[in-house]
N, C-alpha and C positions, 0 to 999 in steps of 0.2 A: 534812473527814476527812483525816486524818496518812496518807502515805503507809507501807508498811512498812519505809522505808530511813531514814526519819525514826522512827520508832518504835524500831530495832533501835538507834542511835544516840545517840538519849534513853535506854535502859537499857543502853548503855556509859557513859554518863556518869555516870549515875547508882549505878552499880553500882563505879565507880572513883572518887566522892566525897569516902568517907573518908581515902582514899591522897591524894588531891589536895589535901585539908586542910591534911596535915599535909607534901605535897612540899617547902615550900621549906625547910623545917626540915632538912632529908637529904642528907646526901652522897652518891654511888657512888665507891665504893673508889678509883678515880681522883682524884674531888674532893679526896677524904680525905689521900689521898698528896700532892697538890698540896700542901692548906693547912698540912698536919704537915712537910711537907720530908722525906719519905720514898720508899721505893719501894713500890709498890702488893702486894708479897708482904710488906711488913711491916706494913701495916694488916690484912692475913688473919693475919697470924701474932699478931699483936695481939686480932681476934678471936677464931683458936682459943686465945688463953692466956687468954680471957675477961677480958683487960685494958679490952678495948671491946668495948660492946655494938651487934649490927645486925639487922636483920630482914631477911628472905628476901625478896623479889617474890613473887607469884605464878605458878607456871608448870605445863603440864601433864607436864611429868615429876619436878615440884618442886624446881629448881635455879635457881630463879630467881635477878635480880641481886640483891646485899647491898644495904642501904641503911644509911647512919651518919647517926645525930641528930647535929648540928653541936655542940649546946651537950657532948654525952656527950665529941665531938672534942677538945672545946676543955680540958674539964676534966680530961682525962688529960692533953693535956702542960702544963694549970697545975703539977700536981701534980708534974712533973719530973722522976720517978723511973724514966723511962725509959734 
């Protein structure tokens, strides 16, 4: 028999699988700045001008951290017109 700290454990994992799928696909606004050569307020400003698309984390007051899809990164500054 599992104990309950093994159980609690198994449905963290479980329950963060789809996110963990798709992690290494994603930046944090940090990342994002790095690979763009930017400052990390111009990847936000980038999102609110819905130039770049990112999703929220999870969080209990819903503020959670951005995440940027690498390929969505990459194909704005193909496109140049920044």
């Amino acid at each position: 028999m599992a104990s309950t700290s093994d159980k609690s454990s198994r449905r963290r994992a479980a329950s963060s699988a789809p996110y963990l799928a798709t992690q290494e696909a994603r930046l944090s606004v940090a990342q994002a700045a790095a690979r763009a050569g930017v400052s990390k307020r111009t990847i936000k400003r980038w999102i609110e001008a819905e130039l770049l698309s990112a999703i929220r984390l999870p969080s209990p007051a819903g503020r959670g951290h951005l995440r940027i899809r690498l390929g969505d990164l990459e194909a704005l500054l193909a496109r140049g017109t920044l």
